[in-house]
N, CA, C and O of each residue as an XYZ file, in Angstrom:
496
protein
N       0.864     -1.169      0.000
C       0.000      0.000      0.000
C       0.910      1.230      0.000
O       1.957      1.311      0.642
N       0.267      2.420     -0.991
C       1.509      3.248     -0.965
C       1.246      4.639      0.031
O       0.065      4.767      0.353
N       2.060      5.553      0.490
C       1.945      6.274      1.185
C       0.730      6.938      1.439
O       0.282      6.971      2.586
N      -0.101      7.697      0.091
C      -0.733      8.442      0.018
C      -2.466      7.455      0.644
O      -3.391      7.965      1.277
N      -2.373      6.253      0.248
C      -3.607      5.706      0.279
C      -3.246      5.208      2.296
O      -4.153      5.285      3.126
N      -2.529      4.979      2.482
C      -2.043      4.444      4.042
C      -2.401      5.087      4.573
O      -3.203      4.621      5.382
N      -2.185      6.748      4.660
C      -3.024      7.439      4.747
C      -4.032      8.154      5.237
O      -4.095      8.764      6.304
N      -5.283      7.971      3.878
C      -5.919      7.913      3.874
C      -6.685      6.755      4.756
O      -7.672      7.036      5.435
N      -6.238      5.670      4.695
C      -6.874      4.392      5.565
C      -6.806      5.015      7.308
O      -7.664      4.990      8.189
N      -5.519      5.503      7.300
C      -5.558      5.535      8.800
C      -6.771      7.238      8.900
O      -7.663      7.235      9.749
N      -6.687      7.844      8.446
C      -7.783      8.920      8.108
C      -9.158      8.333      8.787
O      -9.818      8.703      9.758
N      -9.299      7.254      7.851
C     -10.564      6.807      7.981
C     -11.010      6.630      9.323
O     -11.778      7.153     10.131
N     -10.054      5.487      9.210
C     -10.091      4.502     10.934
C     -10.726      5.433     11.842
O     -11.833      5.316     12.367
N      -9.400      6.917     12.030
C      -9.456      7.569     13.509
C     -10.851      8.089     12.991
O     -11.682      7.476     13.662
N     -11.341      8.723     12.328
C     -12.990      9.198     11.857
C     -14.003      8.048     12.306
O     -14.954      8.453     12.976
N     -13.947      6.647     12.038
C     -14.758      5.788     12.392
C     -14.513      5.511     13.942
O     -15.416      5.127     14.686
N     -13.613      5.670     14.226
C     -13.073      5.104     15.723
C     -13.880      6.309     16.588
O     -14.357      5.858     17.630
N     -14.139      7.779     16.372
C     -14.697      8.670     16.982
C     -16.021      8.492     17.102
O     -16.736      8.517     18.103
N     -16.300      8.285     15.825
C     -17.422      7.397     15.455
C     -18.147      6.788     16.503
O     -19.069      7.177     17.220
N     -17.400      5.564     16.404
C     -17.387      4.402     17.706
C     -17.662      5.125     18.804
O     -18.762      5.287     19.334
N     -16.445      5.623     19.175
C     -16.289      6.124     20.560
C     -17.960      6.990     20.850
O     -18.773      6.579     21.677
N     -18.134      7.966     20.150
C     -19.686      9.054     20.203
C     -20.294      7.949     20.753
O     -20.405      7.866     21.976
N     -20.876      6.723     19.705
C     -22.221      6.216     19.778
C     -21.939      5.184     21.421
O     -22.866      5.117     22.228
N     -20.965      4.666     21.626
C     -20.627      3.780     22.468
C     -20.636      4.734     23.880
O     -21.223      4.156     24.794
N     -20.237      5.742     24.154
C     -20.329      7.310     25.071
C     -21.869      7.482     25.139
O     -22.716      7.465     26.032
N     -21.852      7.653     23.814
C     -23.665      8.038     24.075
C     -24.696      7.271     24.689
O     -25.441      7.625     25.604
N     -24.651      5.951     23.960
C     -25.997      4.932     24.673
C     -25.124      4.001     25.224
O     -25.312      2.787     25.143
N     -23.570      4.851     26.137
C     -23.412      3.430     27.066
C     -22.775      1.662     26.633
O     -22.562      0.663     27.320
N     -22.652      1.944     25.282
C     -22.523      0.523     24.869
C     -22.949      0.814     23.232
O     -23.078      1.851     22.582
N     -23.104     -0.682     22.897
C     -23.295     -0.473     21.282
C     -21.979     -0.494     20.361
O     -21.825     -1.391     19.533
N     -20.935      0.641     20.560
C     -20.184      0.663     19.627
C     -19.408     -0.534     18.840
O     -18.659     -0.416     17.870
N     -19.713     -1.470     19.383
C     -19.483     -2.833     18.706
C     -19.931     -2.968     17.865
O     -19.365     -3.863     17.237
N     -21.053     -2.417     17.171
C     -22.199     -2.787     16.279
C     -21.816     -2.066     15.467
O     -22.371     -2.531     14.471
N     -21.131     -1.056     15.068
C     -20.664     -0.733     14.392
C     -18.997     -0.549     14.075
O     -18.444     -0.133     13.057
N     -18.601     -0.881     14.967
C     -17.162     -1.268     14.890
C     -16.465     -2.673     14.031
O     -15.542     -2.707     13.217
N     -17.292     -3.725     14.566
C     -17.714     -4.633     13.797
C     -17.191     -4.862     12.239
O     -16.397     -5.693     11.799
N     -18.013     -3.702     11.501
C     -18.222     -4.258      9.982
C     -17.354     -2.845      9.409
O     -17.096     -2.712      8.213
N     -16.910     -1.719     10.563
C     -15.686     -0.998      9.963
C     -14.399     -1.941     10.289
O     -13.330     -1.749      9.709
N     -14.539     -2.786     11.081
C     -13.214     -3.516     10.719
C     -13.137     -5.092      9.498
O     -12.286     -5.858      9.047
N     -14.296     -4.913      9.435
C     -14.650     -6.054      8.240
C     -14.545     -5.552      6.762
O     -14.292     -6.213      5.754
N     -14.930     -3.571      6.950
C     -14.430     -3.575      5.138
C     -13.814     -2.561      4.809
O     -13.455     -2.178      3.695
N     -13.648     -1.958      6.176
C     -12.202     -0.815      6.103
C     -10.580     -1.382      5.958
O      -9.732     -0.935      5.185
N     -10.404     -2.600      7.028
C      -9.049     -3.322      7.679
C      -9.259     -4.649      6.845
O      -8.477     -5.594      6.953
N     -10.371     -4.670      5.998
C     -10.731     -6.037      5.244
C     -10.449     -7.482      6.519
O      -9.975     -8.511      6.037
N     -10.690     -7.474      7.724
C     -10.762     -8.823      8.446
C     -11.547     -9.554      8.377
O     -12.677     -9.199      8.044
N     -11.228    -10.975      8.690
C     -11.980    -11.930      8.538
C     -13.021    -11.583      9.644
O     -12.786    -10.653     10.416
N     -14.125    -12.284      9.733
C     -15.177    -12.349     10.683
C     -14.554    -12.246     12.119
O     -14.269    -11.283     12.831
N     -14.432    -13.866     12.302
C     -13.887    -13.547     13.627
C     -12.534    -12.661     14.404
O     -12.252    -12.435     15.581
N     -11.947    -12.341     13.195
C     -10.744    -11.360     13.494
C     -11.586     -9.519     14.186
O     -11.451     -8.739     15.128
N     -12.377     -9.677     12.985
C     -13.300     -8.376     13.490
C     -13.697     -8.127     14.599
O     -13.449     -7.073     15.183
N     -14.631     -9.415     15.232
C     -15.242     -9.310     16.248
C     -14.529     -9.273     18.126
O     -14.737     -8.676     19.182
N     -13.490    -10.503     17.478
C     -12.180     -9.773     18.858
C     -11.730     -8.856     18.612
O     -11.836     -8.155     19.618
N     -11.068     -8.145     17.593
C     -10.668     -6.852     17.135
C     -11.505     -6.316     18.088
O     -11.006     -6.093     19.191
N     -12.980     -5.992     17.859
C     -13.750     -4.956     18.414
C     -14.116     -5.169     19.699
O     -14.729     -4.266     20.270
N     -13.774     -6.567     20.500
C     -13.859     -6.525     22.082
C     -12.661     -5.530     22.842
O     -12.931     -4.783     23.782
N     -11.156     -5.690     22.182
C     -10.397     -5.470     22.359
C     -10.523     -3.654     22.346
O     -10.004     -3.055     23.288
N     -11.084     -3.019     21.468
C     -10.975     -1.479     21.006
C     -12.142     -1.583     22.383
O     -12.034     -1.037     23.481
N     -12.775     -2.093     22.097
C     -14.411     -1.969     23.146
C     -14.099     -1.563     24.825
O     -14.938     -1.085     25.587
N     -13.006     -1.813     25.088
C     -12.582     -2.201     26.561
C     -12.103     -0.855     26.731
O     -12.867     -0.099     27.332
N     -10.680     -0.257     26.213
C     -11.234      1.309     26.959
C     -11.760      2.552     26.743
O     -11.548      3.614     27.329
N     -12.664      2.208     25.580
C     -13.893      3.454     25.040
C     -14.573      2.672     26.507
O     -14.541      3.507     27.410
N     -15.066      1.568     26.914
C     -16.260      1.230     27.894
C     -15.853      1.641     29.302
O     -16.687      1.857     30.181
N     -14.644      1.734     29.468
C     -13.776      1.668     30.771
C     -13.975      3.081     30.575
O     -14.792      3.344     31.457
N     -13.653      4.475     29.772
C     -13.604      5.881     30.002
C     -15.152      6.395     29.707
O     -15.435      7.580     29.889
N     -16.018      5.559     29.300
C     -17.343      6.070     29.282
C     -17.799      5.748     30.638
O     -18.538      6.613     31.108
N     -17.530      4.595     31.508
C     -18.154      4.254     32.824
C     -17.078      5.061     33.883
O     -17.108      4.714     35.064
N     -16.378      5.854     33.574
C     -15.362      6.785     34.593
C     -16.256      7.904     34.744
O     -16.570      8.438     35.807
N     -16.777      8.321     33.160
C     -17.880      9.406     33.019
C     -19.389      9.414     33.748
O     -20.030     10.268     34.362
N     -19.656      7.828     33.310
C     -21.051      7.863     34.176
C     -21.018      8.116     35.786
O     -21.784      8.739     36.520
N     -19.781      7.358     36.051
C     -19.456      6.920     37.730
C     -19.521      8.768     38.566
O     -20.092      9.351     39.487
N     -18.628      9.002     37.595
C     -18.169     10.913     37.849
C     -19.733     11.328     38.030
O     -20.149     11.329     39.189
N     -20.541     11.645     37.098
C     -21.746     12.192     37.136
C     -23.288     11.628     37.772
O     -24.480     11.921     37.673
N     -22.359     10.563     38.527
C     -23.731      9.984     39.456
C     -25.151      9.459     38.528
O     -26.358      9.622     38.702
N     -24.338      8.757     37.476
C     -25.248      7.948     37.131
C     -25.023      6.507     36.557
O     -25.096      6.145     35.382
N     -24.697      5.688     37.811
C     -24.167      4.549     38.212
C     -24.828      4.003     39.568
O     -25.014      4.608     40.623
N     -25.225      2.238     39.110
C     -25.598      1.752     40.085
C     -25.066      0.577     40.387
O     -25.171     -0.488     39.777
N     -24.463      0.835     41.404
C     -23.420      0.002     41.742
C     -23.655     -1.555     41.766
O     -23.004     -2.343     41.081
N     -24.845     -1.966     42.795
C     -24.946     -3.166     42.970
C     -25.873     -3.701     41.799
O     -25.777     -4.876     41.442
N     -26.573     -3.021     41.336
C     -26.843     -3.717     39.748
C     -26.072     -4.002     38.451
O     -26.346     -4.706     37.479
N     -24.641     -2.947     38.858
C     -23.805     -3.317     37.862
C     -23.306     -4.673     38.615
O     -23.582     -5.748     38.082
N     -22.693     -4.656     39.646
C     -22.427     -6.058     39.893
C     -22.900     -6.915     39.621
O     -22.389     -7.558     38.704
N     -24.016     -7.368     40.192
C     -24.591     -8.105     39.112
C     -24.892     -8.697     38.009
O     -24.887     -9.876     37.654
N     -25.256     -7.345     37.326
C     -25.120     -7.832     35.531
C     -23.766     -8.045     34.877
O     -23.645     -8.409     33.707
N     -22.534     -7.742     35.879
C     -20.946     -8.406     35.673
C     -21.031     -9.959     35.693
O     -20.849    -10.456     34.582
N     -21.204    -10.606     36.437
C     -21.653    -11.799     36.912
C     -21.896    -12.186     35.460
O     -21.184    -12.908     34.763
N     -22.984    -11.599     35.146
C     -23.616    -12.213     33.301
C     -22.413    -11.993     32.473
O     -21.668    -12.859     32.013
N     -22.342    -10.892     32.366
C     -21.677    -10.458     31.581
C     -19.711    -10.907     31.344
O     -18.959    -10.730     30.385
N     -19.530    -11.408     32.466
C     -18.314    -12.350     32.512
C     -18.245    -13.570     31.693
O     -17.508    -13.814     30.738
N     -19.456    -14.528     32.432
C     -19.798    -15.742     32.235
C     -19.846    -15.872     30.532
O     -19.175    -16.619     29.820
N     -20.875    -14.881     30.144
C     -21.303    -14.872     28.564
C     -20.343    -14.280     28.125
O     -20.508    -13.935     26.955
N     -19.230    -13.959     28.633
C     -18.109    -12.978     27.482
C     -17.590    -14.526     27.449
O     -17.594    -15.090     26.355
N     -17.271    -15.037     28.277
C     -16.234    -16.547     28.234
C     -17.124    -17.586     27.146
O     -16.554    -18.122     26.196
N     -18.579    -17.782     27.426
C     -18.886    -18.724     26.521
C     -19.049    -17.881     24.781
O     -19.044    -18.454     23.692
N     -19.166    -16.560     25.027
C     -19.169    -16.457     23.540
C     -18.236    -16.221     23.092
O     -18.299    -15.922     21.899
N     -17.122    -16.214     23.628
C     -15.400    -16.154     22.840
C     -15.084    -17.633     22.276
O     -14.400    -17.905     21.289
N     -15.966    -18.807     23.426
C     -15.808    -19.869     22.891
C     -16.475    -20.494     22.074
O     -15.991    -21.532     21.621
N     -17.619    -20.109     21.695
C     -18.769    -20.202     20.411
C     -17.955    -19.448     19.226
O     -17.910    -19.579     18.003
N     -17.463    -18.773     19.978
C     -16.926    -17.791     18.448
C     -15.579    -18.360     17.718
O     -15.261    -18.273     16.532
N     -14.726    -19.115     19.073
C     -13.770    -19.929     18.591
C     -13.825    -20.713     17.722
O     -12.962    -20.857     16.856
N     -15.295    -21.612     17.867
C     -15.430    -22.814     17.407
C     -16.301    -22.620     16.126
O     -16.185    -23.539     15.315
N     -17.237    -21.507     15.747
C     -17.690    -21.042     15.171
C     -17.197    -21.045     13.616
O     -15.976    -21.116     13.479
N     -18.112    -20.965     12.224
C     -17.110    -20.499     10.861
C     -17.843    -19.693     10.609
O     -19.018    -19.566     10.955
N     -16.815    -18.685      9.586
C     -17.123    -16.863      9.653
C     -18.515    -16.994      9.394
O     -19.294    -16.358     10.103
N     -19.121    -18.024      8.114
C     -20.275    -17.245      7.629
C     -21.486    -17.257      8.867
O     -22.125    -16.264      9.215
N     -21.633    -18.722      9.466
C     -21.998    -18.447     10.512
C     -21.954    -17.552     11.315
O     -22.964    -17.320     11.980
N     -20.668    -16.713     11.514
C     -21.054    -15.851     12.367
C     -21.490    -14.788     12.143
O     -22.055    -14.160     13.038
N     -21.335    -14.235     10.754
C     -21.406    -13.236      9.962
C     -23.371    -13.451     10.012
O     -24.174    -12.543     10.226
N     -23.654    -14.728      9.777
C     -25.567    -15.103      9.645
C     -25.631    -14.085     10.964
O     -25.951    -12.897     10.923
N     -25.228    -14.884     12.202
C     -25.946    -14.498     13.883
C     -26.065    -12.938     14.260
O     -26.967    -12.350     14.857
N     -24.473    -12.306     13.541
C     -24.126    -11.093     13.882
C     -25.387    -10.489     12.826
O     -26.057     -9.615     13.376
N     -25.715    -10.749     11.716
C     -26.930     -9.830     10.521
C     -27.832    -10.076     11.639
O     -28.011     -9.157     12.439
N     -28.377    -11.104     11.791
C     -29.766    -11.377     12.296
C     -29.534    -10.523     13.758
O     -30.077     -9.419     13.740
N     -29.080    -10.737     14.554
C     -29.159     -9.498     16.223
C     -28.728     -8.437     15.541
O     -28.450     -7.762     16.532
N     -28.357     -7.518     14.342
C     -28.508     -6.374     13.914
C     -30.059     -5.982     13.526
O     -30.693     -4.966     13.812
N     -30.428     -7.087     12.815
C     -31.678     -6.892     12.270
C     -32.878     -6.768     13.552
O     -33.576     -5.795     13.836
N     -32.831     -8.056     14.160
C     -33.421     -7.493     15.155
C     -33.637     -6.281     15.968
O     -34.733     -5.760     16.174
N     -32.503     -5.882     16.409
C     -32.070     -4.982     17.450
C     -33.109     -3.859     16.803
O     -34.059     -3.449     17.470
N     -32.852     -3.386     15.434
C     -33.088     -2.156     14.343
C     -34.884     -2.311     14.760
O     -35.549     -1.643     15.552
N     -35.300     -3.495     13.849
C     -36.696     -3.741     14.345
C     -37.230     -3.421     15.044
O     -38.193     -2.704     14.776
N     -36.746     -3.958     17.116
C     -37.133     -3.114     18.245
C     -37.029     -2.404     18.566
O     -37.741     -2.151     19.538
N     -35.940     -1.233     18.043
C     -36.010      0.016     17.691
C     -37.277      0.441     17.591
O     -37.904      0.961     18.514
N     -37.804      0.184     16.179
C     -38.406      0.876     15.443
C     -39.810      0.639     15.560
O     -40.675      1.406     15.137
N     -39.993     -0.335     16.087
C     -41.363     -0.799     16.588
C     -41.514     -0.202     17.702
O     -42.531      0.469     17.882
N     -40.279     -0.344     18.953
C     -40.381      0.313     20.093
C     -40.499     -0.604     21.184
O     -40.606     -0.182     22.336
């Protein structure tokens, strides 16, 4: 890749990565959902390369957005505990679904909980 287009790529990235960062700041979460498929046809990665890719970026956009909530008193402590508990457990079994997993498959699961998600949106 030659200078001028390298670039441009990294251009992109930090624009999408702010991106990320806004929507993931804003509603708390999410930015995976679109982080996702900028690393699937910006960085051209395979499926599952994408999706750890984007746990990995995910961790301290989530870590400096919950410094923000914690700061402004809108944090609840023992319910976050809690939903850690889940949220541990299911990070471990879906790293290992995802291990064992092949892209298109995952590429099906990841369309369909987009599609959904959009739906209950929009229905409400």
């Amino acid at each position: 890749m030659d200078k001028k287009n390298k670039l441009k790529q990294t251009l992109i990235l930090v624009v999408c990565g702010a991106v990320i960062g806004i929507i993931n700041g804003f509603f708390g979460g999410g930015g995976g959902m679109i982080c996702v498929p900028v690393l699937k046809h910006v960085l051209k990665l395979e499926e599952k390369k994408a999706h750890a890719t984007a746990i990995f970026i995910m961790l301290p956009i989530s870590i400096a957005s919950a410094i923000i909530y914690i700061t402004t008193g809108n944090f609840m402590l023992f319910d976050t505990l809690y939903t850690a508990i889940g949220v541990i457990v299911g990070g471990i079994l879906g790293a290992i679904v995802l291990k064992k997993s092949n892209n298109k498959t995952i590429d099906i699961i990841f369309a369909s909980i987009m599609l959904i998600a959009g739906a209950r949106l929009i229905v409400g």
